[in-house]
C-alpha positions in Angstrom: 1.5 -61.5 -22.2 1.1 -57.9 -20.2 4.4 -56.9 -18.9 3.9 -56.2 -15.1 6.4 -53.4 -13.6 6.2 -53.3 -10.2 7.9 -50.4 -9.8 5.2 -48.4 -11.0 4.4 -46.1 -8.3 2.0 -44.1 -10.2 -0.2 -47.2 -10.6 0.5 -48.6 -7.1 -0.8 -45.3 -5.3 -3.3 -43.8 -8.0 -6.0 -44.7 -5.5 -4.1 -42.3 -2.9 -5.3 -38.5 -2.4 -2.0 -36.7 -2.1 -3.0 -36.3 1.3 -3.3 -39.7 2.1 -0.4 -40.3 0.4 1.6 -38.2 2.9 -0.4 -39.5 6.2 0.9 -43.0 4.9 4.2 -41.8 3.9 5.2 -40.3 7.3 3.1 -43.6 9.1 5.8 -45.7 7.2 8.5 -43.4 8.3 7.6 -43.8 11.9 7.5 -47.3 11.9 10.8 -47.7 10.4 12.3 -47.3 13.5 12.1 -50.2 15.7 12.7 -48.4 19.3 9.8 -45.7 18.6 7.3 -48.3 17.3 8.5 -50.9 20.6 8.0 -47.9 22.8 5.0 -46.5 21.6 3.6 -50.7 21.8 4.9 -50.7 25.3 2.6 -47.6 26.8 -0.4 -48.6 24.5 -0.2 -52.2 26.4 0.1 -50.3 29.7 -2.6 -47.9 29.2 -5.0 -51.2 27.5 -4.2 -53.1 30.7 -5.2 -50.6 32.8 -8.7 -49.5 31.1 -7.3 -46.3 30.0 -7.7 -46.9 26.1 -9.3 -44.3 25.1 -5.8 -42.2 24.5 -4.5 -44.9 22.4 -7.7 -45.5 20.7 -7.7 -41.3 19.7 -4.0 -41.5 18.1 -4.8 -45.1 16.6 -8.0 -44.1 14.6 -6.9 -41.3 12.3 -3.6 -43.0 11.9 -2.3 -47.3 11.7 -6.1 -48.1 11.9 -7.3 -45.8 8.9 -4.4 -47.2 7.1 -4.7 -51.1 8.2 -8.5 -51.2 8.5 -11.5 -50.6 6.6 -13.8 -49.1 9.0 -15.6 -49.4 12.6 -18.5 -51.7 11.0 -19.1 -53.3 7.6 -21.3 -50.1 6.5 -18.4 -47.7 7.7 -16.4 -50.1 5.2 -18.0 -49.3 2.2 -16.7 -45.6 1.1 -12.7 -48.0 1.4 -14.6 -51.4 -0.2 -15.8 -49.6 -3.3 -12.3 -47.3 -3.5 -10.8 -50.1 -4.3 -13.0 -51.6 -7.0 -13.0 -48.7 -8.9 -9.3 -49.7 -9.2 -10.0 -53.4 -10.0 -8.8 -54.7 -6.1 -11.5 -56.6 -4.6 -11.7 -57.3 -1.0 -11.8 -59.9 1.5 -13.9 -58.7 4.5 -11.6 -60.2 7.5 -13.4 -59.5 11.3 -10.5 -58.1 13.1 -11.6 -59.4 16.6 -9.3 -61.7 18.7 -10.1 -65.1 19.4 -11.9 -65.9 22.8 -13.0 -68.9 24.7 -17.0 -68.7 25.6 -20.2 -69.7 24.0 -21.3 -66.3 24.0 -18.1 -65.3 22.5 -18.5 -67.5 19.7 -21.8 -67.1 18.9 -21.0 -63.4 18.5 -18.4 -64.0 16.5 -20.2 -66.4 14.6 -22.8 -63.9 13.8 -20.0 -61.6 12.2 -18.9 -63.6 9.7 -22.5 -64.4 9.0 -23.3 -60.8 8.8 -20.5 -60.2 6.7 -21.5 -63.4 4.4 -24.5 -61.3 4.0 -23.3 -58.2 3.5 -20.6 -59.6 0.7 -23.6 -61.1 -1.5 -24.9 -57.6 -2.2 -21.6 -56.2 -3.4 -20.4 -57.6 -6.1 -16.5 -56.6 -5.5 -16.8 -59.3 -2.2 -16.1 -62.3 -2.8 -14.4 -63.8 0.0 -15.1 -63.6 3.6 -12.2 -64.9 6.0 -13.1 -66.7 9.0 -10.7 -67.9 12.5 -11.8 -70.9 13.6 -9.9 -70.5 16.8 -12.5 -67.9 17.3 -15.4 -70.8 16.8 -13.8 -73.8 18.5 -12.1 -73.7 22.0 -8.2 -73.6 21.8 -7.7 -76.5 24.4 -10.1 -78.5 22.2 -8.2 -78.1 19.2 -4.7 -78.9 21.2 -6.7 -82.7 22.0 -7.7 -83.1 19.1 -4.3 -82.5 17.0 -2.3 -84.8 19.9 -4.9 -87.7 19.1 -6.1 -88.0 22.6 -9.7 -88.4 23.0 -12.6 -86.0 23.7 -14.2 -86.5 27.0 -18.3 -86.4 27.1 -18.4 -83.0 27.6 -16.1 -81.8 25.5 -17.2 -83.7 22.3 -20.7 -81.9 23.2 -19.1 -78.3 22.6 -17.4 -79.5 19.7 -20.2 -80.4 18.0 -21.7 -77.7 19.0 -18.9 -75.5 17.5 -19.1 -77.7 14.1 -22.5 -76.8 13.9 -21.8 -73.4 14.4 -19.2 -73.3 11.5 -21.4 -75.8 8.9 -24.0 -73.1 9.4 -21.6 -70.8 8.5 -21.0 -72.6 5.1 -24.1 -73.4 4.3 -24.9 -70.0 3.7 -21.9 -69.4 1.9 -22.2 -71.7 -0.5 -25.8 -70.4 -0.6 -24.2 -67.1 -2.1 -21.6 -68.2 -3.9 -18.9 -66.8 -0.9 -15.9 -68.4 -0.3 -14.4 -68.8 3.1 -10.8 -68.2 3.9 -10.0 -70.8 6.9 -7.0 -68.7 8.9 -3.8 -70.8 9.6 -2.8 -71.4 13.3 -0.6 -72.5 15.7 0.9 -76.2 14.2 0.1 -78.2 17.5 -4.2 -77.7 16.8 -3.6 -77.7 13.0 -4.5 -81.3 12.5 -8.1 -80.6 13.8 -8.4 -77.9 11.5 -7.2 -79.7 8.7 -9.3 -82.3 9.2 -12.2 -80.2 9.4 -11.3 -78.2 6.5 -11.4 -81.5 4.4 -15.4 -82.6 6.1 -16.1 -78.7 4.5 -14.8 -79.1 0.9 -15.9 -82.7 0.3 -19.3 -81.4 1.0 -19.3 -77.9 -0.6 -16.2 -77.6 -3.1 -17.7 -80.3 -5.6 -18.3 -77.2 -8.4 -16.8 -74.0 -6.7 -14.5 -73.2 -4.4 -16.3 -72.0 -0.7 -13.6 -73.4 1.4 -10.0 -72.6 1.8 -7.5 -73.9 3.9 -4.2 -72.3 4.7 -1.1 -73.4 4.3 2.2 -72.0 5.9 5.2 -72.8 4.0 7.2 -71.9 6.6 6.6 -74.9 8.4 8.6 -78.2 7.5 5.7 -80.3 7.2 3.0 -78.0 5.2 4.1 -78.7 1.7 3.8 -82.6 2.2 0.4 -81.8 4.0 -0.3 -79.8 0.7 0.3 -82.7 -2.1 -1.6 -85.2 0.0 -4.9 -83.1 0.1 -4.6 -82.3 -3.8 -4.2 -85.9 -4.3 -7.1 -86.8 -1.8 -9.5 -83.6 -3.8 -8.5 -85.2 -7.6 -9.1 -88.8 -6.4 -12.7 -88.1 -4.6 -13.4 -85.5 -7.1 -13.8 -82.2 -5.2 -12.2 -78.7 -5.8 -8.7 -77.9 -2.9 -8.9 -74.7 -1.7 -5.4 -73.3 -0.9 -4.2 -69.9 0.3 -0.6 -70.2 0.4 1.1 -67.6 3.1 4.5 -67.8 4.6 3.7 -67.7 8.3 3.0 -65.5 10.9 3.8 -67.1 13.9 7.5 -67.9 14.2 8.5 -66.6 18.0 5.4 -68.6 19.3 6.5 -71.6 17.2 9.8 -71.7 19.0 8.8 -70.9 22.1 6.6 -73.3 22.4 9.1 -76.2 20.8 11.5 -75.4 23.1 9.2 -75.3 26.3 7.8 -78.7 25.1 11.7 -80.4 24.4 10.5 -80.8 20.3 12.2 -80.4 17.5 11.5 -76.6 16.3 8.8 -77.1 13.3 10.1 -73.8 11.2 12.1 -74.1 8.5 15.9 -73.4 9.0 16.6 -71.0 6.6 14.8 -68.3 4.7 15.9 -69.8 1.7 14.2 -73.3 2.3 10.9 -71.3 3.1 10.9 -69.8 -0.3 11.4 -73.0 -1.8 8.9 -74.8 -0.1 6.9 -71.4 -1.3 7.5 -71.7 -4.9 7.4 -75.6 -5.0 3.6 -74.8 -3.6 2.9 -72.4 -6.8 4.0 -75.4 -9.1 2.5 -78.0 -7.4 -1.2 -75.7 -7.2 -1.2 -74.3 -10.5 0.3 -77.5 -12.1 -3.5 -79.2 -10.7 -5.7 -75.9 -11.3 -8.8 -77.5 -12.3 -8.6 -79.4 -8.9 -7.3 -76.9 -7.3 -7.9 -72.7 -6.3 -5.1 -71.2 -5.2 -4.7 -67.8 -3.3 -1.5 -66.6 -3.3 -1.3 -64.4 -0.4 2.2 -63.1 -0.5 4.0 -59.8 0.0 7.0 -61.4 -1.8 8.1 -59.9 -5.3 9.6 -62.8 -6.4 6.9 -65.1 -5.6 4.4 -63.0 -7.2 6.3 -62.8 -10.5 7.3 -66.3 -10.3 3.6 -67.6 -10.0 2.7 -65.5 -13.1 6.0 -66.5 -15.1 4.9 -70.7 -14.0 1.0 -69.3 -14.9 1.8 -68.5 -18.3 3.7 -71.6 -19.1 1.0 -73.6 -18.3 -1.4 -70.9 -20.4 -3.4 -70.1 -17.2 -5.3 -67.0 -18.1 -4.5 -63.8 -15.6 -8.3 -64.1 -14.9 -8.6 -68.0 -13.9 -11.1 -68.9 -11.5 -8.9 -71.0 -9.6 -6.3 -67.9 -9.4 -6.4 -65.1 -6.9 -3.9 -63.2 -5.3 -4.2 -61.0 -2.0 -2.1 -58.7 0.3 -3.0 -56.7 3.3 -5.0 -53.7 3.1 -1.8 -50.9 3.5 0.3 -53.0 2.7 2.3 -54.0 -1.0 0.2 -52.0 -3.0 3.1 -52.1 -5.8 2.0 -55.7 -6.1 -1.9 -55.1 -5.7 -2.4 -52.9 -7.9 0.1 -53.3 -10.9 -1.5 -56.9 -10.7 -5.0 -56.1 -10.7 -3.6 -53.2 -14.0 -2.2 -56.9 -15.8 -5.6 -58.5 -15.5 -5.3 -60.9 -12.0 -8.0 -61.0 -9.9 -6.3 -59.5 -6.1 -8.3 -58.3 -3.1 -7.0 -56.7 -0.2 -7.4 -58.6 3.2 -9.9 -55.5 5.3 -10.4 -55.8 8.8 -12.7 -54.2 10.2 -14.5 -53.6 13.6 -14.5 -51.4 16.7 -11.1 -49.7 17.0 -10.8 -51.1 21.0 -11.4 -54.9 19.6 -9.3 -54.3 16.5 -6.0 -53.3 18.5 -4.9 -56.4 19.2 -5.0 -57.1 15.9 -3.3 -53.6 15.0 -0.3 -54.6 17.7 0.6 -57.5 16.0 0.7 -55.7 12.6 2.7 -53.1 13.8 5.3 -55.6 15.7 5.0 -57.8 12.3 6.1 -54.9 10.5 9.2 -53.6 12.7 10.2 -57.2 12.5 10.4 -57.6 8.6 13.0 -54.5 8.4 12.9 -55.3 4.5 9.5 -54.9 4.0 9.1 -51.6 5.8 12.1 -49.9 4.3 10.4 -51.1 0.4 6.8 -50.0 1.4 8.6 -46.3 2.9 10.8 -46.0 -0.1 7.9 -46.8 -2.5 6.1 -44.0 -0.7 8.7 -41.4 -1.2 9.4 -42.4 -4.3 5.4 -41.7 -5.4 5.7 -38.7 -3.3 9.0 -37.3 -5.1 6.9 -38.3 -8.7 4.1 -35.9 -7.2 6.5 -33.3 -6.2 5.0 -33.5 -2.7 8.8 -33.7 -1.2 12.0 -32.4 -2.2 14.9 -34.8 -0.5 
């Protein structure tokens, strides 16, 4: 078995031009503390709100979104998608626009993923598209549909227009041998998307895995959600995709339980999380031929326990059915000492114009103040690299 040392800095930033190296290093610095980044949020939202973008979009470009995002437009993507092959990271080509709520919206965005479906089956190191079906199916839709109420006339006409939309979208996946990462959402529309999920892998996971669903363990209810489906793919005899994640949406989670007078669907603890987390790695890898697991984590621990349960059950490094992924800019300590061991990883890439991606930028940057923890290890790995490089004396 190849040891894996995640501490190895050399490996984790070898892809990194001492340059680049620094631009990250004092990015990470910056966004350590919590006031600067909430300020800086604070005037970007002002200036956004009143069409005055352009400044933010100038400081954003050369800085967070070279960092976060792949590029302005798949072809701008390239130069950053075949970087990190060279390295043995694939990538997962992730349209970095926020969800909206018209037809013309949808069909847009619909055309995207398309277009990046496309684009993935000329180069080789794609393999994975992801895809928001909040961006394809109306919101208050999806709310019905996971309370159990019924569709009225019109209504049941869009969404069957939007599932038309999205089998379209599969169908030429599974024409090119893509898979489709199916993003998590908010858990009161989850059932809809669950449901649908299911309709998509009975009909096109029989011999490879197109369709993944996503499952956040931080909710109470995801890991039960997660044995039923593996026992409904082994009975009727059709591969499970699962991308296992933590969760991303905790503040709207309990805003919304406490506005509706429900019990608060997170997990209470941190601790019960990651055991919900690493019960999910047994349950996955313990039904690999049934089942393909991402595991999309940022944890250490969870990454060297999935390999430590992997080689038990003598699961090669390079199964199939085993992926892991992390955020462009983000853990490449994990990425890349993995991908040196032999795993297959990519690197989730957004991409688009900068104005439509800073939503998307906003959210990673409050993400990141948030988990104090993880920006203190990604600056410290930094400085430790750039100490090793002699780039800074401290």
């Amino acid at each position: 078995m190849i040891q894996i040392n995640l501490n190895d800095t050399e490996c984790a930033f070898q892809y990194k031009s001492n340059r680049i190296l620094a631009r990250d290093y004092w990015i990470f610095n910056l966004m350590h503390y919590n006031r600067l980044v909430n300020a800086g949020l604070r005037i970007s939202s002002i200036l956004i709100q009143n069409k005055l973008s352009l400044p933010v979009i100038l400081g954003v470009k050369p800085t967070v979104f070279s960092l976060f995002c792949g590029g302005t437009s798949l072809e701008k993507s390239i130069n950053k998608i075949e970087h990190l092959k060279n390295y043995g990271v694939g990538t997962i080509l992730d349209y970095g626009v926020e969800a909206k709520d018209r037809d013309e919206d949808f069909d847009k965005t619909a055309q995207a993923i398309i277009d990046a479906i496309l684009f993935a089956s000329s180069h080789p190191s794609i393999k994975i598209v992801s895809s928001k079906f909040t961006s394809l199916i109306p919101f208050p839709i999806l709310e019905k549909i996971h309370s159990g109420h019924e569709l009225n006339i019109e209504e049941s006409e869009r969404f069957d227009k939007c599932k038309k939309r999205i089998f379209k979208i599969t169908e030429l996946a599974f024409q090119n041998k893509i898979s489709l990462f199916v993003d998590a959402e908010e858990s009161w529309i989850q059932n809809g998307l669950d449901d649908l999920t299911l309709e998509l892998m009975r009909k096109y996971n029989k011999d490879f895995p197109i369709v993944y669903n996503t499952f956040q363990l931080y909710l109470k209810n995801r890991l039960g959600v997660l044995e039923d489906m593996i026992a409904i793919a082994e009975k009727e005899g059709f591969i499970l995709g699962a991308k296992l994640v933590r969760g991303a949406y905790m503040e709207k989670e309990e805003d919304y339980a406490r506005a509706k007078g429900i019990e608060n669907p997170i997990q209470i603890s941190k601790e019960n999380t990651d055991r919900d987390y690493d019960k999910a790695i047994c349950n996955v890898l313990n039904h690999i031929n049934n089942v393909a697991v991402c595991i999309a984590s940022h944890n250490e621990e969870s990454t060297m326990y999935s390999t430590k349960v992997a080689a038990e059950l003598q699961i090669e490094n390079n199964h199939p059915h085993l992926c892991f992924s992390q955020l462009l800019g983000m853990s490449d300590h994990i990425s890349f000492n993995m991908a040196k061991a032999g795993y297959r990883v990519y690197k989730y890439m957004p991409y688009g114009p900068v104005r439509e991606v800073l939503p998307y930028l906003i959210r990673r940057a409050q993400e990141n103040t948030s988990v104090s923890d993880q920006m203190g290890r990604e600056l410290q790995l930094h400085q430790i690299e750039m100490k090793r490089r002699k780039l800074l004396v401290l």
